[in-house]
N, C-alpha and C positions, 0 to 999 in steps of 0.2 A: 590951212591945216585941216578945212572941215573935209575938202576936198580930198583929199590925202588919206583921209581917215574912210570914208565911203570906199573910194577905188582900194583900199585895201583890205576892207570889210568884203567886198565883192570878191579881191583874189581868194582871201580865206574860203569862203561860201565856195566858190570855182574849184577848186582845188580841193577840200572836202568832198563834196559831192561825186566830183569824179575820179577822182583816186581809188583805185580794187582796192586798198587796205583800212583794214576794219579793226585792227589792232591785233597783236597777238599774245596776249596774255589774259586770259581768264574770256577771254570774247562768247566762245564759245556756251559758255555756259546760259550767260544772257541774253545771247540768239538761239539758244535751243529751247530754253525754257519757255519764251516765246511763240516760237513755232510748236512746239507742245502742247501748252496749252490752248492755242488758236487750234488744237486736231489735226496739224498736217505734218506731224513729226514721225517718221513710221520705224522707232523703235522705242526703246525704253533708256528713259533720263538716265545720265549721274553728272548730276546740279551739285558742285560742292557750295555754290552759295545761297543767299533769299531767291526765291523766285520770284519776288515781289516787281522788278525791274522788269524783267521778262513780259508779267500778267500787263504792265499799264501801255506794253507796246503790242501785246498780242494780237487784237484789232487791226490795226495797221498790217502787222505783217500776214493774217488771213488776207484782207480787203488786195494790198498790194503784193503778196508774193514774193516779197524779197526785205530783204533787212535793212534798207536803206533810210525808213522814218528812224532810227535809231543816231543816223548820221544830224538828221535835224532838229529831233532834239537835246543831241550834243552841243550843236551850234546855239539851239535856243538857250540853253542852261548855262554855256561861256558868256552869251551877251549879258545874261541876266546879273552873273558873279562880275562881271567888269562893271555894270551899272551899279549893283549893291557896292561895291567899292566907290565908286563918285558917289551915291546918297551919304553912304557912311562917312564920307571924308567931308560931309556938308559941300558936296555940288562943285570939289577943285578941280578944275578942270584937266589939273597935272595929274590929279588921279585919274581920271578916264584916260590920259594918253598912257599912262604908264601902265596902267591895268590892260590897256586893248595888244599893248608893246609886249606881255609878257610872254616869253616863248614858251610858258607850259601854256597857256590858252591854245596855241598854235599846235604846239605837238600832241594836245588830246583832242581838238578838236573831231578826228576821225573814228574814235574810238567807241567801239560797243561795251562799256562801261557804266556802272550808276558809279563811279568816285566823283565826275561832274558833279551830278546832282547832290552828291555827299557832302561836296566840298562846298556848295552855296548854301545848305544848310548848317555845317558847321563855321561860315561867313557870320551868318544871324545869330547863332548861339553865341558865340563870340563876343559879338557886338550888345546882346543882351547882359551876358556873364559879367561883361567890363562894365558896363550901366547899371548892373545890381553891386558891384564894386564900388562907385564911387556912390551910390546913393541908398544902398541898404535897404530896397525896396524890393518885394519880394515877386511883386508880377515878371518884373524882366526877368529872375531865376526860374519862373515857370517857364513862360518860354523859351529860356535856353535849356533848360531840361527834355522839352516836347522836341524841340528842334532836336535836338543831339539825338532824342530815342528815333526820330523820322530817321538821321543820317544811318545810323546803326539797321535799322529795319532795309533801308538799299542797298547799305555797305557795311559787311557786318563785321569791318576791319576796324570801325569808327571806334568801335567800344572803346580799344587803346585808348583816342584822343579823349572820350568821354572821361576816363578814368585820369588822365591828365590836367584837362577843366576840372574837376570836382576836388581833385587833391592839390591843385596848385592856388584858387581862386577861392574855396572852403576850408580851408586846412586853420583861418584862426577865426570861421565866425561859428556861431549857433549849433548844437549839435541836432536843432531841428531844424535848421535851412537846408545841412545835407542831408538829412531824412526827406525834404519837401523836392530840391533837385532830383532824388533818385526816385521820388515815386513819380517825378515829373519826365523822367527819361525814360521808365516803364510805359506812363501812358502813351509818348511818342512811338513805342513799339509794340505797339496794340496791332497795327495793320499788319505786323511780322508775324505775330502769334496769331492771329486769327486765318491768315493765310497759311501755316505750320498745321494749326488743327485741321484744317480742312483739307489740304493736300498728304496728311502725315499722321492724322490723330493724337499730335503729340506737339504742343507748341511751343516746347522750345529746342523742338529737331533741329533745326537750321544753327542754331547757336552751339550747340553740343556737336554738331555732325562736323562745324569748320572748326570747332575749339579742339577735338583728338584727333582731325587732319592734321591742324598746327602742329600738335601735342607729339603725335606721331613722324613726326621727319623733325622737330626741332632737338625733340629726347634721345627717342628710337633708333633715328637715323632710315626710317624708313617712310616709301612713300609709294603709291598704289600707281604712278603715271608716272610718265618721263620727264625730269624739270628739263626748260628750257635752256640754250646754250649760256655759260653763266663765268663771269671775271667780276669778280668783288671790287677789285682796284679801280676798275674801270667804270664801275655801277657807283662809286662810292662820287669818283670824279663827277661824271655826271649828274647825279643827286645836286652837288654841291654846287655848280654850273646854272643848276636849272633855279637855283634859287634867285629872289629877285637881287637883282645888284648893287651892291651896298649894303647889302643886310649884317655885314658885321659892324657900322654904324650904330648898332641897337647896345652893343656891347663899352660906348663909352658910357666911363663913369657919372656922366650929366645926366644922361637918357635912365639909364638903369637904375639912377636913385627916384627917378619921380615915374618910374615905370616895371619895380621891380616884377609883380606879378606875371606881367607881359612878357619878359624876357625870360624869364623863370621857365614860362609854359611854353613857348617858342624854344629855347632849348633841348627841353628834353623831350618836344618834339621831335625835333632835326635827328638826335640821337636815338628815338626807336625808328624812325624811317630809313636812318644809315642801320640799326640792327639787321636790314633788310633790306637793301638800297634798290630802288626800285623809281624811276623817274616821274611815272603813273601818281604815285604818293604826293607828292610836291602839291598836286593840286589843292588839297587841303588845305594846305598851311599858309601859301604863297601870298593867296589874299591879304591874309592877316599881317602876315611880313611886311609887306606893301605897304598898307594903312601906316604901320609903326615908322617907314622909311622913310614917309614923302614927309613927318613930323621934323628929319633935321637935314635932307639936304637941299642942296642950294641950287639955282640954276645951272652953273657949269657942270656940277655931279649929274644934272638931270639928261644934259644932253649923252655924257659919257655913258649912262643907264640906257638911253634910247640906240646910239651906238654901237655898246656891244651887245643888245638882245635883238636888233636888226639883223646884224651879221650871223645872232645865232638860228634867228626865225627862220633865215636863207637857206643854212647848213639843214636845219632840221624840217625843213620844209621839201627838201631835195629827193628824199627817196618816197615820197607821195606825188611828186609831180610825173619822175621815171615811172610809178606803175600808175598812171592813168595810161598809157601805150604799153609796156614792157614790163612783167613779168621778172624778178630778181630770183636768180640765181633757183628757180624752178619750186618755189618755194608755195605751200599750199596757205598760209597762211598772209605771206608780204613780209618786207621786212620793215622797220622804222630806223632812224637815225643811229639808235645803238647798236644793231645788228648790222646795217650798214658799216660800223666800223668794228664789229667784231669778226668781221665776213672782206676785210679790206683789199685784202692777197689774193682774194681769188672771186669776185664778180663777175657773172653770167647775167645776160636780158633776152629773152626772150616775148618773142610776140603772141604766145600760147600764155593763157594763166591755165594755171596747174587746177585752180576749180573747176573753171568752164570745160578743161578736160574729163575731170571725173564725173561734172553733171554731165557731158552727153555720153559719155558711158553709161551710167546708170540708165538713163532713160533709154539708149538702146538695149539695154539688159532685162529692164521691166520690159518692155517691148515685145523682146523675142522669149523672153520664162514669165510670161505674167503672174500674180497672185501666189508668188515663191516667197519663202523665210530665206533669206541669204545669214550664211556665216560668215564673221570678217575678220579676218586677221592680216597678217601675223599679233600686230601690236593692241591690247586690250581695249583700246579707246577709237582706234581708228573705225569703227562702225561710225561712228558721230558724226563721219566729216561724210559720208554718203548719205544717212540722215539729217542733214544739216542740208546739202546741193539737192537733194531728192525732193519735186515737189507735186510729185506724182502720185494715184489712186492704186498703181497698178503691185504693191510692193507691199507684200501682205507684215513684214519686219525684217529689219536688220540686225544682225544677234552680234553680241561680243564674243570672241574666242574663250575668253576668261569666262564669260558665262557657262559655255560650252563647254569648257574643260571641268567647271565644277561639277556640273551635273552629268557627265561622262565617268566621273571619278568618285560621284556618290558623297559630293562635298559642298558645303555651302559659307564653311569662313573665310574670308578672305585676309582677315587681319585680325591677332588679337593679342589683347598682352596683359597679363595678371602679375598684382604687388602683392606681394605675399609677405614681409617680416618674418621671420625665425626667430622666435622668441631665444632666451639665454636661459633659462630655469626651464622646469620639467610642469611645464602648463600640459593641460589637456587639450587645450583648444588653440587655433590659427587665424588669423582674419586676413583675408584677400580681398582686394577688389581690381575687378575685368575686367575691360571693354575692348570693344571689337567692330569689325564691321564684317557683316554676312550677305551671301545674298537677302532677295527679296521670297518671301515664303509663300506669296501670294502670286508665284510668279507661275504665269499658262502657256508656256511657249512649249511648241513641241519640240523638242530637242532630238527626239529619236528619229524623225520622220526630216528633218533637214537634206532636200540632196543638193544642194548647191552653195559655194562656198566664193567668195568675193577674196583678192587680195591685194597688196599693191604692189606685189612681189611677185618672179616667176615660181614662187614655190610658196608652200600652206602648211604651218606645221600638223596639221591634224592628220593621220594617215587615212587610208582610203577613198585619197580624193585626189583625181588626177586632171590635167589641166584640158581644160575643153576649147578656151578661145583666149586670146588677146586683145584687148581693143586698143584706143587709143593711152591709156594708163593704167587700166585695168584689169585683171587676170582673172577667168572665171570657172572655177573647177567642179568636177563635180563627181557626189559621190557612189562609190565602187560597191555592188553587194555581194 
């Protein structure tokens, strides 16, 4: 088994590293913030989450040029959550197999993400919460309070679970233990505010900035970028899929009378992660699942567990193997197992990746226009993915269309939405409150002086700009006086 266990810590390691996909959901944010702050980002941020992730690989991706330490501390952070599960289970060694077996280790393994790192700190917090549970000692609630505020300061999705832990595990003791947890999950978010004030002047941007993101597409129904391709049904399935197997075991009557907290909080986990089904999430929780599993079953259950999360590691391991050679369906991003099967009918490979096309565009672009502001459209966000491939001196910025049209138009909100009540009597006075998101005020880009415009389209909605050249993806236009 030891044997077994190496060569397929090896294929994981293999097949991570060389696989082009890097995840496609929120990736971006956490490789640009990175390259940002390292100085070699050549336009300007929009970070909807911490930059804090970004900052501890910044290093790395100056030093090396490419985003790739990000792959291995993904790996280093799986190892560490499959080991914190054997210590935690006191060294069973069915924990380690089952933890190493688990297909979310596998399918986030690639991914430029802190939910990893999130997820082995909410592992610990856990693990303390339940130790300040059966013994009413108040240092483990400290550090599951520090721990939970770290989770939240990388992944600022955490609070949910925070708020979960604190209401499911404190709801009959002390009204000053939940005082001491909350100011114990503040201090864990010290590193969040302090990198807030210094990149923002204002430390608790990052929390407000993703709370009326939220606010705004869950209420509103509005949203500043394009969601990704999306089937609830099928999000839901998979959620529930990715969980460890056996996990409705937790739900007999035996387990859940001498564990009710556990299951309690596990619950109405699974129920905000399906509010939002999202496979990515599992990480969090799974560990803990786990721990509570390997509590009632038996060896037969265990091989059946190993079983079908082999068959599923295979399945979901499948479209990271095709893009280490080939390219899916022309895709800038990659696709992973759920977009593989929401993409089933119509599968394209290619031995072009659609990045390395747009990096040598650009660097033939900076080449022959050096020390030029490019405009980029059509789509608001698409500047990113040229700042993001671009890792060249020669590119004085990359602007957004949406920038560009604000300040063409003499406009700077982009989003904003005021509660106003109408009172029912003949008051004199109204109370509203309004939040928004605007440009940046502080912003020096010359807008008027742009003559050239980047697309990924044979056409640019902005007028006066006509097309000058085509490369290999690229369309590059330029403007008419």
């Amino acid at each position: 088994m030891k044997k077994i266990l190496i060569l397929s810590a090896f294929i994981l390691i293999l097949i991570t590293l060389s696989t082009h996909y890097y995840g496609s959901i929120d990736n971006g944010d956490y490789s640009d913030s990175a390259k940002y702050i390292a100085g070699d980002y050549s336009a300007k941020t929009r970070i909807s989450h911490s930059f804090l992730y970004g900052i501890i690989h910044s290093p790395f991706v100056l030093i090396f040029q490419n985003f790739l330490i990000f792959k291995i501390t993904s790996l280093i952070i799986l190892f560490l959550i499959i080991y914190s599960v054997y210590i935690i289970s006191k060294k069973d060694k069915k924990a380690f197999l089952l933890a190493f077996f688990s297909p979310i280790i596998w399918y986030m393994a690639p991914y430029i993400n802190p939910i990893q790192l999130a997820g082995l700190l909410f592992l610990w917090a856990y693990y303390f919460i339940e130790k300040y549970n059966r013994e009413n000692k108040l240092k483990p609630l400290i550090f599951s309070g520090i721990l939970m505020g770290l989770s939240i300061s990388f992944w600022n999705t955490a609070i949910y679970f925070t708020i979960l832990l604190l209401v499911v595990f404190l709801f009959n003791k002390k009204f000053s233990h939940v005082i001491l947890f909350s100011f114990s999950v503040l201090i864990g978010m010290i590193p969040l505010f302090i990198t807030d004030y210094i990149l923002f002047n204002f430390p608790l941007y990052t929390l407000l900035k993703t709370s009326y993101s939220q606010l705004s597409f869950v209420v509103f129904k509005e949203t500043l970028y394009a969601s990704s391709t999306s089937n609830k049904i099928l999000d839901i399935i998979l959620v529930l899929l990715f969980l460890p197997f056996y996990f409705w075991i937790l739900y007999k009557p035996s387990f859940y009378k001498e564990n009710k907290k556990t299951v309690i909080f596990i619950t109405l986990s699974i129920i905000v992660i399906l509010s939002n089904p999202q496979i990515r999430y599992i990480i969090a929780i799974s560990p803990i699942i786990l721990l509570n599993v390997l509590k009632t079953i038996d060896k037969d259950q265990i091989k059946k567990y190993l079983i079908f999360s082999i068959i599923l590691i295979l399945l979901l391991m499948t479209p990271y193997v095709i893009q280490i050679k080939y390219n899916i369906n022309n895709s800038i991003s990659g696709m992973d197992f759920r977009e593989l099967l929401l993409n089933y009918n119509h599968i394209t490979l290619s031995k072009d990746f659609k990045s390395d096309l747009i990096t040598k565009d650009i660097n033939d672009i900076s080449r022959n226009f050096p020390n030029q502001t490019f405009l980029v459209g059509n789509e608001p966000d698409e500047y990113q993915y040229l700042a993001r491939f671009y890792w060249g001196k020669n590119v004085n910025e990359f602007v957004s269309i949406q920038d560009y049209d604000l300040y063409m138009n003499n406009k700077s909100v982009l989003l904003s939405k005021k509660f106003m009540p109408i009172p029912n009597i003949k008051d004199r006075r109204q109370i509203f409150i309004e939040v928004g998101l605007s440009k940046n005020e502080n912003d020096k880009t010359d807008y008027n002086n742009i003559r050239y415009a980047i697309s990924f389209k044979e056409q640019i909605k902005e007028e006066n700009f006509t097309l000058v050249k085509k490369y290999n993806y690229l369309y590059l236009f330029e403007k008419q006086s």
